[in-house]
N, CA and C atoms as a LAMMPS dump frame, in Angstrom:
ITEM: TIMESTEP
0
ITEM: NUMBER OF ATOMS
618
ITEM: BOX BOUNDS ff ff ff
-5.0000000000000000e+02 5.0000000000000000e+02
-5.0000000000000000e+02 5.0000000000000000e+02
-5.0000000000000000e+02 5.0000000000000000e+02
ITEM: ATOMS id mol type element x y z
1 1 1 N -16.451 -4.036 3.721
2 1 2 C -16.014 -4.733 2.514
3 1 3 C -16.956 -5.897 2.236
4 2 1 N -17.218 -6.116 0.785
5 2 2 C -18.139 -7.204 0.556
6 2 3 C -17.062 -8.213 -0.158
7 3 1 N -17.576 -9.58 0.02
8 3 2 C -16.918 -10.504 -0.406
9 3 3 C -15.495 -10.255 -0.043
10 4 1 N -14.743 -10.466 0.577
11 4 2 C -12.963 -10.068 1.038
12 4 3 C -13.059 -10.445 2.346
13 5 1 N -12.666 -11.475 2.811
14 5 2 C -12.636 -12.165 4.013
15 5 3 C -11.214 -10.997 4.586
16 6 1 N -11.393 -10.442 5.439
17 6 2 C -10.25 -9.868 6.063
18 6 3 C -9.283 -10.802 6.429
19 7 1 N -7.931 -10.523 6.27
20 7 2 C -6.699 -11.23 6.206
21 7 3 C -6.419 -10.992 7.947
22 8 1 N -6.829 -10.285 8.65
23 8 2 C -6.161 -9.694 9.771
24 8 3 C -7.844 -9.468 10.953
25 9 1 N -8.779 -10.66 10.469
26 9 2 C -9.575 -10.564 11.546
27 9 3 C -9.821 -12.108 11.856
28 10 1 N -8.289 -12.724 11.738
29 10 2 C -8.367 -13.936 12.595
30 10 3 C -8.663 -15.259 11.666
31 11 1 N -8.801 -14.924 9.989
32 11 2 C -9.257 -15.85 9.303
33 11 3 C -8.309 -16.527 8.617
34 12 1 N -7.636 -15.904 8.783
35 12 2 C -5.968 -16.838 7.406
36 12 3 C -5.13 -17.735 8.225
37 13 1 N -5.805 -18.838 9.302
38 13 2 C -4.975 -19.682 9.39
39 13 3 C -4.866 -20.507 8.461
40 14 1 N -4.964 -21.72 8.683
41 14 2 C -4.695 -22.615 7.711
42 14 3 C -3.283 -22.824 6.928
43 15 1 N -3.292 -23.921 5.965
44 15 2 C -1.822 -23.784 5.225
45 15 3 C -1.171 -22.855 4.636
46 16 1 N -2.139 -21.704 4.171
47 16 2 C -1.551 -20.544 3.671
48 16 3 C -0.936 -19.695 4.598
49 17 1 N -1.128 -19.707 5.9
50 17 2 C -0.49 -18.893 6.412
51 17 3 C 0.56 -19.31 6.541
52 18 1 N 1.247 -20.443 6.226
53 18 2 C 3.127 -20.74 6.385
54 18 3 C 3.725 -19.691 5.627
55 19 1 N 2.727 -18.669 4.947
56 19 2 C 3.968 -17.976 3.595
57 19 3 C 3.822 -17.01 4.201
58 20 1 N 3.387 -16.576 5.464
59 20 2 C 3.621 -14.9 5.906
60 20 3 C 3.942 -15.264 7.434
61 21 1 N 4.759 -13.889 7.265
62 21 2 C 5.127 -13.985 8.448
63 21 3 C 4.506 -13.268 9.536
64 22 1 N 4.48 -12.991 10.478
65 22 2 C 3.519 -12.851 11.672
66 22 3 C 3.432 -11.1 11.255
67 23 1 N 2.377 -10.778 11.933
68 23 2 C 1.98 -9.312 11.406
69 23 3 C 2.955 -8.302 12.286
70 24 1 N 3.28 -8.708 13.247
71 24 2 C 4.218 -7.673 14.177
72 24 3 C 5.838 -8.046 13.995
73 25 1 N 6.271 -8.681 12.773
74 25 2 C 7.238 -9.236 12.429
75 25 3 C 7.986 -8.192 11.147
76 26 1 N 9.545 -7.829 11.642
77 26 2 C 9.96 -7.143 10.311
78 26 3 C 11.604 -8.14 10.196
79 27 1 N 10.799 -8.162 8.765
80 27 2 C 12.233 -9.467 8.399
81 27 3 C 12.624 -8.792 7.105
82 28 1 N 14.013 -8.405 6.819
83 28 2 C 14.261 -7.578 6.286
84 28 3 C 14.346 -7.981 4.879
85 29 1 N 14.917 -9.353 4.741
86 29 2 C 15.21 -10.294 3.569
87 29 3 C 13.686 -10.503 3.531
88 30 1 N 12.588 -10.185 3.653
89 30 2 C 11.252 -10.499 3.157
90 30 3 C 10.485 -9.02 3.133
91 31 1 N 11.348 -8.261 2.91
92 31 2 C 10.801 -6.379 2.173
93 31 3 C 11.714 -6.219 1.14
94 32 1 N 11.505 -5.261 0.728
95 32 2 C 12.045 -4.428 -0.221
96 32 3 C 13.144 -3.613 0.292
97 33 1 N 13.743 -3.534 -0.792
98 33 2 C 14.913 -2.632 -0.241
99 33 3 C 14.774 -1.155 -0.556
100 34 1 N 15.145 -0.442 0.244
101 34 2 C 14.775 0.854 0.163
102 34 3 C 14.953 1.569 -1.484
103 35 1 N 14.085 2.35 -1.435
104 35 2 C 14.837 2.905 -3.135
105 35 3 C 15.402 4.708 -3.144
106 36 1 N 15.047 4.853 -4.466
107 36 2 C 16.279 6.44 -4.119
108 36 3 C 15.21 6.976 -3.802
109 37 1 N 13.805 7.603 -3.456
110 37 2 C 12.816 7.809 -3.381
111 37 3 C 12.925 8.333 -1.166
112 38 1 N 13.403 7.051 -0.763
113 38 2 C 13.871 7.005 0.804
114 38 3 C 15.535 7.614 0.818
115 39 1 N 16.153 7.864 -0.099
116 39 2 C 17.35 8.637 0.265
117 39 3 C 17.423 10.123 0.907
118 40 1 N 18.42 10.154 1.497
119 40 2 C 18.629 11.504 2.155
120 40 3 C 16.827 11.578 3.217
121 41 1 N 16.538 10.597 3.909
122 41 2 C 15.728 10.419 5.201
123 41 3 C 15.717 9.083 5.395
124 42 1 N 15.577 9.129 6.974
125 42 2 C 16.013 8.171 8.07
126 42 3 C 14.721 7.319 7.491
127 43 1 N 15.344 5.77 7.494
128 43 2 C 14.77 4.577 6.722
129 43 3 C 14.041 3.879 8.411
130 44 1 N 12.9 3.447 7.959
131 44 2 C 12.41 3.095 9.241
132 44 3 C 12.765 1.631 9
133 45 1 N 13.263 1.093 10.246
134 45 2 C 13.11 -0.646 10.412
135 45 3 C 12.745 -1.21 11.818
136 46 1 N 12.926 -2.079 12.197
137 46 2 C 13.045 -2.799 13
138 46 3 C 11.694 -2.297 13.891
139 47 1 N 11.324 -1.551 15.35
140 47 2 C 10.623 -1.532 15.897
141 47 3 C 9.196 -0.113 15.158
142 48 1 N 10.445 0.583 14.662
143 48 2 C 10.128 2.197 13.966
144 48 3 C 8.743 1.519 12.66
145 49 1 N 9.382 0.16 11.837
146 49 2 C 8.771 -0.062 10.587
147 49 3 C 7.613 -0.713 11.17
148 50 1 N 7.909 -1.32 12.111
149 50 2 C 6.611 -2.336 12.776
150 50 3 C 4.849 -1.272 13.071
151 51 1 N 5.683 -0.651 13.934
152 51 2 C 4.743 0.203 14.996
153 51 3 C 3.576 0.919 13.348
154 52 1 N 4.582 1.69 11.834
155 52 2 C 3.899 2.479 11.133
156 52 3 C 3.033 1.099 10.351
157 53 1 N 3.532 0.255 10.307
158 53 2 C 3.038 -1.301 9.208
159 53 3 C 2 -1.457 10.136
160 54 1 N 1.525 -1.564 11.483
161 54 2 C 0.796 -2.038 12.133
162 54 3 C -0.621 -0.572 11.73
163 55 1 N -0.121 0.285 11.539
164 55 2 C -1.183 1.391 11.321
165 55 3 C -1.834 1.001 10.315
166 56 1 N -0.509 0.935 9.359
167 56 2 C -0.828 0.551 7.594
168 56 3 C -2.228 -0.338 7.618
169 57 1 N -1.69 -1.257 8.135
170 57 2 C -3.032 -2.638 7.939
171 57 3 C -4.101 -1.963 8.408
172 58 1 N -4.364 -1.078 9.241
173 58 2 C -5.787 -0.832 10.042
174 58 3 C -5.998 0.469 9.146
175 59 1 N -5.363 1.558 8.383
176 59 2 C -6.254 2.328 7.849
177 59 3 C -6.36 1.794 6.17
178 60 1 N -5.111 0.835 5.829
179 60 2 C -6.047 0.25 4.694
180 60 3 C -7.205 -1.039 4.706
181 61 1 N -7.587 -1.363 5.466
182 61 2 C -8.537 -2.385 6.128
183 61 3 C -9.977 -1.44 6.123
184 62 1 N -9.32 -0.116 6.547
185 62 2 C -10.838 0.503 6.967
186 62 3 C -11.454 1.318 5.316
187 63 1 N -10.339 1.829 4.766
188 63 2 C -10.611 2.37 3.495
189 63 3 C -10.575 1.469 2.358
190 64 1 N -10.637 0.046 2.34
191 64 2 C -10.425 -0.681 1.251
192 64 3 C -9.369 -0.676 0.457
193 65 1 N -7.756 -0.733 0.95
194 65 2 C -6.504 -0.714 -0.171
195 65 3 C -6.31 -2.131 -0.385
196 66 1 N -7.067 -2.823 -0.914
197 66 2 C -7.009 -4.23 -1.212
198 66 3 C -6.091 -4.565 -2.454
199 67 1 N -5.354 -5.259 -1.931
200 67 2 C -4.525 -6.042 -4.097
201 67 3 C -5.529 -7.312 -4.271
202 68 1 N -6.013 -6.569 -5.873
203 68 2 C -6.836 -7.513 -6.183
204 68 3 C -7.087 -9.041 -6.775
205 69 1 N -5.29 -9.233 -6.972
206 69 2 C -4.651 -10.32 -7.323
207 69 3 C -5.084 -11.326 -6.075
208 70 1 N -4.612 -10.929 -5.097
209 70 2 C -4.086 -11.697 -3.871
210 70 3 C -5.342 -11.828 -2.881
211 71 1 N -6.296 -10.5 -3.285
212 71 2 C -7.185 -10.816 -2.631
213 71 3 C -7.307 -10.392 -0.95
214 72 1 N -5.832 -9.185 -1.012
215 72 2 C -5.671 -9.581 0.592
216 72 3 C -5.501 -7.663 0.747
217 73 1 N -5.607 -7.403 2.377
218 73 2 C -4.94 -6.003 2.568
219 73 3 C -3.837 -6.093 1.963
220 74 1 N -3.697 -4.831 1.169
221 74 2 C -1.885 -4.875 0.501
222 74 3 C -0.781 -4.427 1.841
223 75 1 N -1.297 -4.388 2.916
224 75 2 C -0.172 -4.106 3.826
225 75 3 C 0.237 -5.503 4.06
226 76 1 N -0.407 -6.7 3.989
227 76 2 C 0.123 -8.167 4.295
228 76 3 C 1.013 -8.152 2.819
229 77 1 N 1.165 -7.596 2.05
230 77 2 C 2.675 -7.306 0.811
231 77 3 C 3.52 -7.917 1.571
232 78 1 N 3.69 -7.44 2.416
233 78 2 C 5.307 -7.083 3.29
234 78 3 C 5.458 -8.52 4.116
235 79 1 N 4.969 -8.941 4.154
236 79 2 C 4.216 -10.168 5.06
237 79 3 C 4.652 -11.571 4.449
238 80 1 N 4.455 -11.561 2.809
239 80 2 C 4.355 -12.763 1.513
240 80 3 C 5.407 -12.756 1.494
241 81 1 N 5.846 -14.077 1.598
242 81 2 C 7.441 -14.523 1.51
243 81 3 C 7.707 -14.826 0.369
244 82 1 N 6.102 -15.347 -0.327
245 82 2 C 6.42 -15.376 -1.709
246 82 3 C 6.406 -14.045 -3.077
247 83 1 N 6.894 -12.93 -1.982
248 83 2 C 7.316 -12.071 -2.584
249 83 3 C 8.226 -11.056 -2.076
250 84 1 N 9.694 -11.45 -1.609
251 84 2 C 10.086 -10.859 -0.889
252 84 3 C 10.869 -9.448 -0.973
253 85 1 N 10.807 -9.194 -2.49
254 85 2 C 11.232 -7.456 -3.31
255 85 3 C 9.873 -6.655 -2.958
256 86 1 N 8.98 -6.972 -2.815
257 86 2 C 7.19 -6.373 -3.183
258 86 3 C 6.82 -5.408 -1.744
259 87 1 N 6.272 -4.758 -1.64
260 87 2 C 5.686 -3.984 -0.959
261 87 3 C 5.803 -2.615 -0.007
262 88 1 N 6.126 -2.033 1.104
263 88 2 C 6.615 -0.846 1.287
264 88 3 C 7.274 -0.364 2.368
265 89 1 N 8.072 0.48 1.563
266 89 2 C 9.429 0.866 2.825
267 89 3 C 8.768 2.451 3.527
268 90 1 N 9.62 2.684 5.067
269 90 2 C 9.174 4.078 4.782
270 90 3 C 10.476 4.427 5.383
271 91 1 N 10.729 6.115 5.714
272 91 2 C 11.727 7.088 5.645
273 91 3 C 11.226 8.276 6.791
274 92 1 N 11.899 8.39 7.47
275 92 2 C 11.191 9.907 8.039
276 92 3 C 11.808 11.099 7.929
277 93 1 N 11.586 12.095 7.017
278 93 2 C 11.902 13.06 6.374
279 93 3 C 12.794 13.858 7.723
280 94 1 N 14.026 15.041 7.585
281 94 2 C 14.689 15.347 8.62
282 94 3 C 13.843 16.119 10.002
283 95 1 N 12.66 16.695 10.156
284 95 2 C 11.881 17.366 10.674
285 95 3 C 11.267 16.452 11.285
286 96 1 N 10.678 15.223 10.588
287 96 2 C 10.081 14.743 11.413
288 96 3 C 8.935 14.631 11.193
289 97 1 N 8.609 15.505 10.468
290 97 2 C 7.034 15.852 10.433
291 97 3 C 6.258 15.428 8.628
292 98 1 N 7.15 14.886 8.239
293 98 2 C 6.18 14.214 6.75
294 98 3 C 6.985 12.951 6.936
295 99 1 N 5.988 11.855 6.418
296 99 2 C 6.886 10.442 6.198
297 99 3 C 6.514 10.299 4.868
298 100 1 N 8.309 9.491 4.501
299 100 2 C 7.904 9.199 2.888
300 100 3 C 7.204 7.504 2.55
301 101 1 N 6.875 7.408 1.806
302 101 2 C 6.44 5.69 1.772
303 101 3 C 6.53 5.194 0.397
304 102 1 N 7.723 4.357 -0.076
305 102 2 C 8.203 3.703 -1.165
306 102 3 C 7.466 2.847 -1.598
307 103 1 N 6.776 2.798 -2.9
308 103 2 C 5.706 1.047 -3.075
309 103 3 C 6.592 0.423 -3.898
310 104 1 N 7.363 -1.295 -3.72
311 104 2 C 7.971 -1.415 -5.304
312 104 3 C 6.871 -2.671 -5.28
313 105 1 N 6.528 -2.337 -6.87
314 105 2 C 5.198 -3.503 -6.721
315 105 3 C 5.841 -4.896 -6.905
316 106 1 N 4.91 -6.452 -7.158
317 106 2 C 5.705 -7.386 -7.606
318 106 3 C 6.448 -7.052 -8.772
319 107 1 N 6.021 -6.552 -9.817
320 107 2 C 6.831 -6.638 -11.113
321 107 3 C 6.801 -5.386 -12.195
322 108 1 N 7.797 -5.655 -12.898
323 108 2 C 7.825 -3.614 -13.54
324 108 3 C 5.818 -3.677 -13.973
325 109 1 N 5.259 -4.498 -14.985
326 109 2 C 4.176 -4.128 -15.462
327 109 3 C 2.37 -4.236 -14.824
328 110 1 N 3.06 -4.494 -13.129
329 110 2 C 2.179 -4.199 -12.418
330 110 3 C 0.929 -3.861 -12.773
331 111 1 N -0.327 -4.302 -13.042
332 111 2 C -0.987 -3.044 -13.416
333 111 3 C -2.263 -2.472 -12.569
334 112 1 N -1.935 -2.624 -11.581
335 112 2 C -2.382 -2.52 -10.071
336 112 3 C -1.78 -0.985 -9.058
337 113 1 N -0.742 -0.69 -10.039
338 113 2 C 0.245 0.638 -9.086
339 113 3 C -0.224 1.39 -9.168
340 114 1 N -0.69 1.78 -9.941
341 114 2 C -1.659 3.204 -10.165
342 114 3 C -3.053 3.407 -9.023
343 115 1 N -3.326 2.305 -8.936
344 115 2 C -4.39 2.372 -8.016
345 115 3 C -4.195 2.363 -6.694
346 116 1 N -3.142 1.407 -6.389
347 116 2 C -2.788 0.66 -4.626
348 116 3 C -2.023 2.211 -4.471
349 117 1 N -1.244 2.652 -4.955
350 117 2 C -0.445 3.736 -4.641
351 117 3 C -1.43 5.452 -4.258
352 118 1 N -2.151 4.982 -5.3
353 118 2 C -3.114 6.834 -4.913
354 118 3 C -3.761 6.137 -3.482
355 119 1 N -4.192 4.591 -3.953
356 119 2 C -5.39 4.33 -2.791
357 119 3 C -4.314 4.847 -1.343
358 120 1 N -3.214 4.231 -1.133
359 120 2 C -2.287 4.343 -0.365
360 120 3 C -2.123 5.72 0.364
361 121 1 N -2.599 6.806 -0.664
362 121 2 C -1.737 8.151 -0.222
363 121 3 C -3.412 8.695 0.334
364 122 1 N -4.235 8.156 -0.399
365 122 2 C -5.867 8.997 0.124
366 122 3 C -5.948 8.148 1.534
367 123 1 N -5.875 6.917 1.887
368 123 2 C -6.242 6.417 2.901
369 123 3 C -4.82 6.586 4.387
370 124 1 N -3.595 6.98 4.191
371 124 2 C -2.803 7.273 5.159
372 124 3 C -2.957 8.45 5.348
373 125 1 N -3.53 9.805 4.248
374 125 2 C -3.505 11.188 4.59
375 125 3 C -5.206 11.854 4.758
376 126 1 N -5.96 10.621 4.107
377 126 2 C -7.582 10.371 5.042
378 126 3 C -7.769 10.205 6.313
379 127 1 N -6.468 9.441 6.925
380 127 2 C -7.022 9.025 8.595
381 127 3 C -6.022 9.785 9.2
382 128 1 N -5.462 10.754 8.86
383 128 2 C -3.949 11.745 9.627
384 128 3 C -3.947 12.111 10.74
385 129 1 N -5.62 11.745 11.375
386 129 2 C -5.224 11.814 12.759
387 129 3 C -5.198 10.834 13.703
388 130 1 N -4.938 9.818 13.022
389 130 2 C -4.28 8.519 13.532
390 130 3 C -2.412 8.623 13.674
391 131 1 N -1.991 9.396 12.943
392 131 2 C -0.442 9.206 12.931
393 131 3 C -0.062 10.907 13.15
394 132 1 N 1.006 10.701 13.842
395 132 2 C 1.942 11.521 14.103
396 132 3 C 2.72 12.562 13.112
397 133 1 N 2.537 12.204 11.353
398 133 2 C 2.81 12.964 10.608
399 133 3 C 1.641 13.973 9.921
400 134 1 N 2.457 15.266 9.666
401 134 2 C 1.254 16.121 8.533
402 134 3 C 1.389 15.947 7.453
403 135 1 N 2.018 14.55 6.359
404 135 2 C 1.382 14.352 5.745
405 135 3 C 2.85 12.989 5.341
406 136 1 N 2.048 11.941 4.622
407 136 2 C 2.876 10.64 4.077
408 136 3 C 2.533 11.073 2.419
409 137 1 N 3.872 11.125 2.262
410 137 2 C 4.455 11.347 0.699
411 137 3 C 4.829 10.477 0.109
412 138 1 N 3.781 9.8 -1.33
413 138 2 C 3.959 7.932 -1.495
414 138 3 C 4.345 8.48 -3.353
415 139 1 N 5.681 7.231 -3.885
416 139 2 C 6.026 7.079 -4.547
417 139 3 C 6.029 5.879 -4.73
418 140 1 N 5.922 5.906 -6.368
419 140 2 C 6.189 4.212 -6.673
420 140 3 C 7.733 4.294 -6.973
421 141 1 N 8.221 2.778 -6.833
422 141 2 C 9.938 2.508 -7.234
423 141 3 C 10.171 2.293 -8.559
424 142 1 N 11.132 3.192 -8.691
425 142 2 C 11.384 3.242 -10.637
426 142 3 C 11.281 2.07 -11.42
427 143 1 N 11.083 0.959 -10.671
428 143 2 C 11.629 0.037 -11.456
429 143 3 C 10.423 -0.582 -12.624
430 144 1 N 8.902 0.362 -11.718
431 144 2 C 7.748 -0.15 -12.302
432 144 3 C 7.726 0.984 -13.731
433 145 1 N 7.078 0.365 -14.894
434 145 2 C 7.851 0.909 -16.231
435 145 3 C 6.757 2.032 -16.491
436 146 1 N 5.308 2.276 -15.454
437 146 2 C 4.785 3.555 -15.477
438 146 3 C 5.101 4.73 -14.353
439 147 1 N 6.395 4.303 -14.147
440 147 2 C 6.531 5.007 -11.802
441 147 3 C 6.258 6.128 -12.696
442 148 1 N 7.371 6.907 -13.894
443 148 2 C 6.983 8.526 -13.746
444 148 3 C 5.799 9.027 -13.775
445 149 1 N 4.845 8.418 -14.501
446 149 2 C 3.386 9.062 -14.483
447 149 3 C 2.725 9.234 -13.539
448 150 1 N 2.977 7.705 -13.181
449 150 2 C 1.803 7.87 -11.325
450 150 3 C 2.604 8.425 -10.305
451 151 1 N 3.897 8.672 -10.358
452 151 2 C 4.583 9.618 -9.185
453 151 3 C 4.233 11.016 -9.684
454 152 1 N 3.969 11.572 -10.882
455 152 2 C 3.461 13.093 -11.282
456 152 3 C 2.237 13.103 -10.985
457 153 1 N 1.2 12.188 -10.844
458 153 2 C 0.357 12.363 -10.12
459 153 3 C -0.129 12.358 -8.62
460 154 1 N 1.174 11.325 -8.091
461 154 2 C 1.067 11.642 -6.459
462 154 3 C 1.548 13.154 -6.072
463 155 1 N 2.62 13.633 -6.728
464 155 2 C 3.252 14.742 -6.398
465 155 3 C 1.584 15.733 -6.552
466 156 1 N 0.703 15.672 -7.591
467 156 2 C 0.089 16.726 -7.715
468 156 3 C -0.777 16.94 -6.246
469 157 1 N -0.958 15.171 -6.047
470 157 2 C -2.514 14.964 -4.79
471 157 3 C -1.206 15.372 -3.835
472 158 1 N -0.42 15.354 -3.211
473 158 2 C 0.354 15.723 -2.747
474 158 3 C 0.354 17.227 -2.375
475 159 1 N 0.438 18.071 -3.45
476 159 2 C 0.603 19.661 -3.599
477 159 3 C -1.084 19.941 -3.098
478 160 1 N -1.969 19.33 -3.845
479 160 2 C -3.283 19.803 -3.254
480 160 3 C -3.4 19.702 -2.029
481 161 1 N -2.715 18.238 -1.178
482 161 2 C -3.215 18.348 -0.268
483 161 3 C -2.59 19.186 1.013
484 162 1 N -1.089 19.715 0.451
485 162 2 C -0.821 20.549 1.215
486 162 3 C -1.32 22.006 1.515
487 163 1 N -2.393 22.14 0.099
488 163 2 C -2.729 23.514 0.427
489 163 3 C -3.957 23.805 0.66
490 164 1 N -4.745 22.553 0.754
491 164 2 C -6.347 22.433 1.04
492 164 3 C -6.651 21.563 3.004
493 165 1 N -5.17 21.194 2.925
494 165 2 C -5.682 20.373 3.75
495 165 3 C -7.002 19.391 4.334
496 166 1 N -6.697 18.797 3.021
497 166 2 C -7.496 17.849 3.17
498 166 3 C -7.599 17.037 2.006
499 167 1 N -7.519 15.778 1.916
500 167 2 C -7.353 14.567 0.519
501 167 3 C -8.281 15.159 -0.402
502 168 1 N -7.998 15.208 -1.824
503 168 2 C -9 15.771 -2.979
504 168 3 C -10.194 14.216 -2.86
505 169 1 N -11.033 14.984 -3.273
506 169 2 C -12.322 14.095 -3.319
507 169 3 C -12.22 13.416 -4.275
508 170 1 N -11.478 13.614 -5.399
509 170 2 C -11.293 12.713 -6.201
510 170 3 C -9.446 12.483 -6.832
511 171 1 N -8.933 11.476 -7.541
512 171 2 C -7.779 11.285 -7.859
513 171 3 C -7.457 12.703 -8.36
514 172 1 N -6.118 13.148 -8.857
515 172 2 C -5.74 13.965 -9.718
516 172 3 C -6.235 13.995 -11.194
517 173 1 N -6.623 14.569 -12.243
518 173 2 C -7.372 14.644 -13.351
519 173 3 C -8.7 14.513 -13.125
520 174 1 N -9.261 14.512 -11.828
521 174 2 C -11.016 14.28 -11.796
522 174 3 C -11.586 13.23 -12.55
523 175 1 N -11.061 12.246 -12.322
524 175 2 C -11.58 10.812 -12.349
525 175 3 C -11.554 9.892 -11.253
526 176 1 N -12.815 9.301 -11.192
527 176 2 C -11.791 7.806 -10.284
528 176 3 C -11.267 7.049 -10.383
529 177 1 N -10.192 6.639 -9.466
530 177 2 C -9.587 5.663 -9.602
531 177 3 C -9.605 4.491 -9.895
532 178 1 N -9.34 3.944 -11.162
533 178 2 C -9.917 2.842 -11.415
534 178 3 C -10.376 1.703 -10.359
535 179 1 N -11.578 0.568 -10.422
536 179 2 C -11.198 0.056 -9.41
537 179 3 C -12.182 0.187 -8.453
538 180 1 N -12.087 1.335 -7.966
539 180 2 C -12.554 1.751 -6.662
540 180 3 C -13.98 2.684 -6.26
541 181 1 N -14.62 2.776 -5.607
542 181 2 C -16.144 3.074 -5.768
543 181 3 C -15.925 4.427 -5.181
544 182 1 N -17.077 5.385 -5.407
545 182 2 C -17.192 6.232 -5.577
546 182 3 C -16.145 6.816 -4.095
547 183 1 N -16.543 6.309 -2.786
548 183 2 C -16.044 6.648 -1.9
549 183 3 C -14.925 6.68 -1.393
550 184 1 N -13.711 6.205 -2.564
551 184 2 C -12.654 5.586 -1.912
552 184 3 C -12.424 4.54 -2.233
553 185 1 N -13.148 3.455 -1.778
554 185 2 C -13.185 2.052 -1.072
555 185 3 C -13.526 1.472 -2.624
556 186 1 N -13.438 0.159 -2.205
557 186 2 C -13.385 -0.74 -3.134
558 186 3 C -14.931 -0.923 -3.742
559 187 1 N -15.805 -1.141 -4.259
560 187 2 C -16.964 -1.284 -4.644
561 187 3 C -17.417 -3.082 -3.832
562 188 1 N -18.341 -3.51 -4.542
563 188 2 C -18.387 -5.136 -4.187
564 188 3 C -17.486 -5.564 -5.363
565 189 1 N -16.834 -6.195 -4.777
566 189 2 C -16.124 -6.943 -5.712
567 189 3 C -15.766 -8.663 -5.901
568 190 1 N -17.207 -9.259 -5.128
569 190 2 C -17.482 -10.73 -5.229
570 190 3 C -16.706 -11.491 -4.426
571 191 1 N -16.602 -12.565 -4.423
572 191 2 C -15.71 -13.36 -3.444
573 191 3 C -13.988 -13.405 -4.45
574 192 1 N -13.322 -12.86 -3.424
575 192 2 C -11.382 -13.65 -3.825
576 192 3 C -11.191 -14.818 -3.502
577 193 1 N -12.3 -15.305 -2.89
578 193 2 C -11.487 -16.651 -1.993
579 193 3 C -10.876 -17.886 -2.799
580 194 1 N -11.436 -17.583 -3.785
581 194 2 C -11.268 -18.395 -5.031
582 194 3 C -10.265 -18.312 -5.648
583 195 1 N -8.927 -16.914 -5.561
584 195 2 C -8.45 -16.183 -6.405
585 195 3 C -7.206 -17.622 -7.249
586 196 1 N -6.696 -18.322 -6.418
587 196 2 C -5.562 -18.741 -6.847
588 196 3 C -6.262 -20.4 -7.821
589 197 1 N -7.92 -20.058 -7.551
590 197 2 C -8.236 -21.272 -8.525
591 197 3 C -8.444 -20.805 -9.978
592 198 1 N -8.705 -19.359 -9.879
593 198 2 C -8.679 -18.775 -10.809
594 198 3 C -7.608 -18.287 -11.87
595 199 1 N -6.296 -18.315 -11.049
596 199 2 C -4.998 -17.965 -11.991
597 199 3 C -4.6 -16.707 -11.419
598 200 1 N -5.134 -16.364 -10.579
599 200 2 C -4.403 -15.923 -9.832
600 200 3 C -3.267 -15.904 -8.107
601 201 1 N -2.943 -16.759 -8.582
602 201 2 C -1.855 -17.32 -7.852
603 201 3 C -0.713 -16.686 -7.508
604 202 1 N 0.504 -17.008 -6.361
605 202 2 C 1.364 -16.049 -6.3
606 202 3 C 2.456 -15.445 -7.523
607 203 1 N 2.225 -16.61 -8.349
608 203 2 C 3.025 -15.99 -9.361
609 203 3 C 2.318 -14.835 -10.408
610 204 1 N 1.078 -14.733 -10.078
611 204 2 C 0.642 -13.702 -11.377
612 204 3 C 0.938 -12.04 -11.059
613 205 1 N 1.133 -11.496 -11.862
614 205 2 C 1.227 -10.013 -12.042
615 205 3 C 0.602 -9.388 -11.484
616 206 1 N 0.421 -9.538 -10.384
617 206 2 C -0.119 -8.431 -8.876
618 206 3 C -1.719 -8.269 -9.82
């Protein structure tokens, strides 16, 4: 990654870190609450949510799932106290063998979901042989006012990738994902460190 000080290689002490809570930490009043998306499969928490969140950070760290608001891995979402509805639940389907993963972003007009969410599903079903499932099935939470579109498009990368085995080289419709460089990953995208002098602060629209 160019310019993006990693959040999780020892650099975010300082005063900002009073707003997150420790990375091996699941505090329930500082996630999201599950949505209908995790119904009818076992909701992961406590040691179950830790162990998959601790993956989260290291294969979006390695593939670039950065929020570009914040400037940070979007697995530290879950982390921001100053956002404690925001970021992702998971579920383990009855078998065992697919996990689901809920995104509810900060706010319905997000306009970041479309991206963090595909990035989400290429980079957990890119590194699959890091985890124990054959495949993580990612939805956004209704509440964001585009979920049906970009969930008809996870469902599609979804269907491909069950029958190719293996992540499409590119998003669904053969474009890229906005955002993001040819490989996946984020392109250069200059220094964030700046982000909250800029207006982007915790209150802005992801």
């Amino acid at each position: 990654m160019v310019g993006i000080p990693s959040p999780f290689g020892g650099s975010d002490g300082g005063a900002d870190a009073a707003h997150f809570d420790g990375y091996d930490a699941f505090v329930p009043e500082h996630n999201p609450e599950p949505g209908p998306f995790l119904e009818e499969a076992a909701v992961l928490d406590g040691d179950a949510h830790r162990a998959f969140h601790r993956l989260t950070r290291e294969v979006f760290e390695d593939r670039g799932v950065y929020d570009m608001t914040f400037g940070y891995n979007l697995a530290r979402l879950n982390l921001d106290t100053r956002h404690p509805d925001a970021g992702f639940r998971y579920a383990a389907e009855g078998d065992g063998d697919a996990l689901r993963a809920e995104f509810t972003p900060t706010t319905e007009f997000c306009p970041q979901s479309h991206t963090l969410a595909v990035g989400a599903f290429r980079a957990w079903n890119g590194c699959s042989e890091r985890h124990e499932y054959d495949i993580v099935r990612v939805r956004v939470h209704p509440m964001h006012h585009e979920a049906e579109s970009i969930n008809e498009e996870l469902r599609e990368l979804e269907e491909t990738y069950r029958a190719v085995g293996s992540v499409p080289s590119e998003p669904a419709g053969g474009e890229p994902a906005p955002g993001r460089g040819e490989g996946g990953d984020f392109g250069d995208l200059g220094d964030l460190g700046e982000s909250e002098e800029a207006g982007y602060g915790p209150q802005a629209p992801f």
